[in-house]
N, C-alpha and C positions, 0 to 999 in steps of 0.2 A: 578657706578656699575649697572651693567642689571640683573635683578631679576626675578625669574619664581619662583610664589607663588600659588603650588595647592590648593587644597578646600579654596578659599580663601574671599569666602562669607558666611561663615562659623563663629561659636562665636571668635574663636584666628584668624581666617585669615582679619573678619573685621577691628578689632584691629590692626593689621599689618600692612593693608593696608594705614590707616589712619597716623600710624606712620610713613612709608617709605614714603608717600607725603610730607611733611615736611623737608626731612632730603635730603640736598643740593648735599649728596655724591650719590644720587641716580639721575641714567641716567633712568632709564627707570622702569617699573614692568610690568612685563606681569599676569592676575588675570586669574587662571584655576578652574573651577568651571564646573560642570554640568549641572547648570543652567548659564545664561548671567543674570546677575543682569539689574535691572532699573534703578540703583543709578548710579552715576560715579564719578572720582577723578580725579584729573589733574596728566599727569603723567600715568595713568595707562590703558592698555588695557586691553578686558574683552577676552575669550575665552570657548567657553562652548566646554568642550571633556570629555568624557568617557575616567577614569583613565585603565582601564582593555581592554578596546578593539580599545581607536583610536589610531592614530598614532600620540606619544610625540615629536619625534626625531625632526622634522619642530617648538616645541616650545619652545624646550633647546638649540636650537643649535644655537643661538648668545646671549645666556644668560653669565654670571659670577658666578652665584651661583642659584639653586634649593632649595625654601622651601616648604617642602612635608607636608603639613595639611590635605590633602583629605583623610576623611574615613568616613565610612556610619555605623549609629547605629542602623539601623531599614530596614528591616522588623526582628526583632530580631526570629518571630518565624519561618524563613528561613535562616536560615545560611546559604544554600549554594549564596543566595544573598549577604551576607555580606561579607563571606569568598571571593570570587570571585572582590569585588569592595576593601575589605581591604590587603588582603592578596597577588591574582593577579596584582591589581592595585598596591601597593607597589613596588612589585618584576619588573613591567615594567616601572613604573617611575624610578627606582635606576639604570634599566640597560641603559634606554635612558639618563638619567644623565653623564655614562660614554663615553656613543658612543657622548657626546656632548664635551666631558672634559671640566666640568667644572670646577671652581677651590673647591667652597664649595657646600656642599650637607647637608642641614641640616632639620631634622628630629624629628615630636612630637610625642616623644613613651605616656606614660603615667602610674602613680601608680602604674597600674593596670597589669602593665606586671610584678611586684616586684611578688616573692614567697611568698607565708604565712609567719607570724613571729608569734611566742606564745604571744610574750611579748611587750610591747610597747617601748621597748627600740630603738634610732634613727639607722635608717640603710644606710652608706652611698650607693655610685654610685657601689659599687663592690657586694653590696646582690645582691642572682641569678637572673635572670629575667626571671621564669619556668610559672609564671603568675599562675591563678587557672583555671585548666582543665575544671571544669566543666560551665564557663561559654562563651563565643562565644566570647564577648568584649577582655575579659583575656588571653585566648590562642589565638587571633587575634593578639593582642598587641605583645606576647611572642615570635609568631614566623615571628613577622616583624623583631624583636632586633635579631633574629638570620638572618635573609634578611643581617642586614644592617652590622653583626658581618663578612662573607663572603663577601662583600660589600667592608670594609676596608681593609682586606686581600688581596683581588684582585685587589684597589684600592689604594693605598699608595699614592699616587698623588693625591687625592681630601681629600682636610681636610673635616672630617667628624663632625658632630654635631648631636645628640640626646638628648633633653631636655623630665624629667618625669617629667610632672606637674602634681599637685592635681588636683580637680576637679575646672572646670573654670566658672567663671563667671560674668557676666556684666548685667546692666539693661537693652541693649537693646535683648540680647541672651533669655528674660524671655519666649518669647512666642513659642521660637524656641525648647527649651528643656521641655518645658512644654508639645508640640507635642509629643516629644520623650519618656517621660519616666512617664508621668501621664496621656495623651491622654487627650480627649474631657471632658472626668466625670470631670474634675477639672477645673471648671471654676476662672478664675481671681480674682472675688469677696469673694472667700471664704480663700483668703489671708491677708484679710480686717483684720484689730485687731479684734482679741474677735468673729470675726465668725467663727470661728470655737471655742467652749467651753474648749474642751480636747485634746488633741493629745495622741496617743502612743508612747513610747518612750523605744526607747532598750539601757540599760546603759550597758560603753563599747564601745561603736562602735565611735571611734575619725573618722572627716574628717577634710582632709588638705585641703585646699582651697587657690585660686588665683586668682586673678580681669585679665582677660582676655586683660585690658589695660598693666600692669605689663608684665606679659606673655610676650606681642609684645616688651617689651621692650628690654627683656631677648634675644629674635631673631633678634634684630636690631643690638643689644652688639654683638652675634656672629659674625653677618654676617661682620664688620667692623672690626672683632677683627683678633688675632691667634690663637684661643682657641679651642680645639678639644677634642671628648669623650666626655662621657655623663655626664648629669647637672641634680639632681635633684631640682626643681621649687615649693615652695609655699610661702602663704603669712606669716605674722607673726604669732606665737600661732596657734592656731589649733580650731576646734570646736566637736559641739556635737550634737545631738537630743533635748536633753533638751535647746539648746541655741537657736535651731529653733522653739519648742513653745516657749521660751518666744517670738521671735520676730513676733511670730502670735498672741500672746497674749493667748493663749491655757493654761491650766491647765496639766501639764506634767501627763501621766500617764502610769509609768513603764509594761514593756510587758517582758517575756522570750522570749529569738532568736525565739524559736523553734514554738511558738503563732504567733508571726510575721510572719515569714515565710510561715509558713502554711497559714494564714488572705491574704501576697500576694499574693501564690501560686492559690488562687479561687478566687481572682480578676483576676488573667491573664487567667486563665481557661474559666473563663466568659466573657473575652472578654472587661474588666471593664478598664484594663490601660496595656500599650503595653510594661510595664519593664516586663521582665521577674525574677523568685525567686532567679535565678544564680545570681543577679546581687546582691542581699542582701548577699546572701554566699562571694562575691567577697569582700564589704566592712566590712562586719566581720573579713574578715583575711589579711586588708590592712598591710602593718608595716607603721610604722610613719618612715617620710625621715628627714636625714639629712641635712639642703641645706648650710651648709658651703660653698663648690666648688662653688658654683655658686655666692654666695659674692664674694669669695676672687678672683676669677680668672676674673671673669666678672665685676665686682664694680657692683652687680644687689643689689638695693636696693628696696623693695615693697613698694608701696603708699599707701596698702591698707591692712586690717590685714583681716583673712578666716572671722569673723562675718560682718566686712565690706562688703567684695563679697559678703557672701551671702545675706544680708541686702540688698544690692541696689538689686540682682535676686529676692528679694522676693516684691519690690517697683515696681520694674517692670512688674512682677506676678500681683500685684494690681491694674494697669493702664493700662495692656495690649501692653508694651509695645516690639516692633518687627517691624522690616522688613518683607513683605510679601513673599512667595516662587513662584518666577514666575514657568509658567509649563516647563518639562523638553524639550528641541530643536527638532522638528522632524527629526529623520534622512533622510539622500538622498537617492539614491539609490541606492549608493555605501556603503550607512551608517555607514561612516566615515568620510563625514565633519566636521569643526568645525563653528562656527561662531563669528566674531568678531567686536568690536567696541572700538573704540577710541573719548573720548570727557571728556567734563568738565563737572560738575554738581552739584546735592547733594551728600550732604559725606554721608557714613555711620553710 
């Protein structure tokens, strides 16, 4: 099989990539990324293109199957950046997929396109996917699922795949989402055991989690399989606030939503960490997923249960560990090249 894996230096696209080297049924992978990584894998070529404005159709078009990872989380307090690289980008990746026919097209929605649930009771693959309006991530996500709901409609000939995973993660992902969603003020050290004394902690708010290796495994299962429609993805059990101080060592110290919120809301004000407060509204009114489907139809079994993931992101937090972001490609003067390379090297 010939494989076109967007954002795929990425936390779930490294992972992916590393598995698809391995796996003897794979003729080729083409890596679409933004940037052109430093690293390389045998087997795989790099391409750095702009999902929203270069031209796909020259990188589908002797592929077998599209895996679509690329999406951008930041500059969260520009949406129409985000919107533009998640939402446009989406919509011209899906449509070059078709003018490519390929046979599969598969797709990482996430939680976070799921509607509110009051209750923590599990929600399979059919709760709506209306996502929460008020934050950028949430209605980004909600209205790719309707991209790719029109997508299948109009495609009936390309089996479709869409997996919602929890939130992902891996120890080498630590430094990468660190950038993202606590910025610079949070240095690595202060993940140490016991340096940090206390933590805040909003009880209530479950998160599902999954080790970004599992993830890739979940899209490998697809892409080999017959399996179509959507998969929700997490590890075993679930966690919480209170389970990340202990694994800081922190003294739990209960907060109401609404203290929290507000406590982010004037750090992002300040300029102090680049999440923005939508995104706490967003994990408040997660549901808890079902992942039945994705056992029984996939044989996906997890290696790793959500305190595991996040235990090793938080090891990683402590060591610093990450891949660097080389800078983005200069354009030409057509500024629509891409660039690319083919070699051996280190893995990711």
């Amino acid at each position: 099989m010939r494989i076109a894996v967007t954002g795929a230096t990425g936390n779930i696209g490294t992972s992916l990539i590393r598995a698809l080297a391995g796996d003897d049924r794979v003729a080729s992978v083409r890596g679409i990324a933004r940037r052109r990584p430093e690293w390389s894998v045998p087997g795989t070529e790099w391409v750095a293109a702009d999902l929203a404005e270069d031209d796909l159709d020259p990188l589908f078009s002797d592929r077998d199957a599209v895996v679509h990872l690329g999406w951008l989380l930041q500059p969260a307090r520009d949406p129409a950046v985000t919107w533009r690289a998640n939402a446009i980008g989406s919509k011209r990746v899906f449509e070059a997929a078709a003018r490519a026919e390929v046979k599969s097209l598969i797709y990482s929605s996430s939680i976070a396109s799921y509607s509110p649930r009051a209750d923590h009771r599990p929600v399979d693959e059919s709760w709506p996917t209306d996502g929460w309006p008020g934050a950028a991530y949430s209605r980004e996500k909600a209205y790719v699922e309707r991209l790719l709901d029109l997508f299948e409609a109009r495609h009936p000939e390309v089996r479709t795949v869409r997996f919602r995973p929890g939130f992902v993660f891996k120890r080498k992902a630590a430094a990468e989402q660190r950038r993202l969603f606590a910025g610079p003020f949070l240095p690595g050290r202060l993940a140490t055991p016991r340096a940090v004394p206390a933590m805040p902690v909003v009880d209530g708010i479950r998160i599902q989690a999954v080790h970004a290796d599992d993830l890739a495994e979940a899209f490998r299962s697809a892409l080999f399989g017959t399996a179509a429609g959507a998969f929700n993805v997490a590890g075993e059990s679930d966690t919480d606030m209170r389970s990340i101080a202990a694994m800081l060592g922190a003294r739990p110290v209960p907060m109401p939503f609404t203290a929290a919120r507000a406590a982010l809301a004037t750090a992002y004000r300040a300029r102090l960490v680049p999440a923005p407060p939508e995104l706490l509204d967003v994990l408040d009114r997660l549901p808890v997923m079902d992942t039945a489907r994705v056992r029984s139809e996939l044989g996906w079994v997890p290696h790793h249960s959500a305190d595991e993931a996040l235990g090793e992101f938080i090891e990683g937090l402590r060591s610093g560990a990450g891949l660097p972001t080389p800078p983005l490609r200069e354009k030409t003067e057509g500024g629509r090249a891409h660039e690319l390379a083919t070699g051996v090297g280190r893995r990711p």
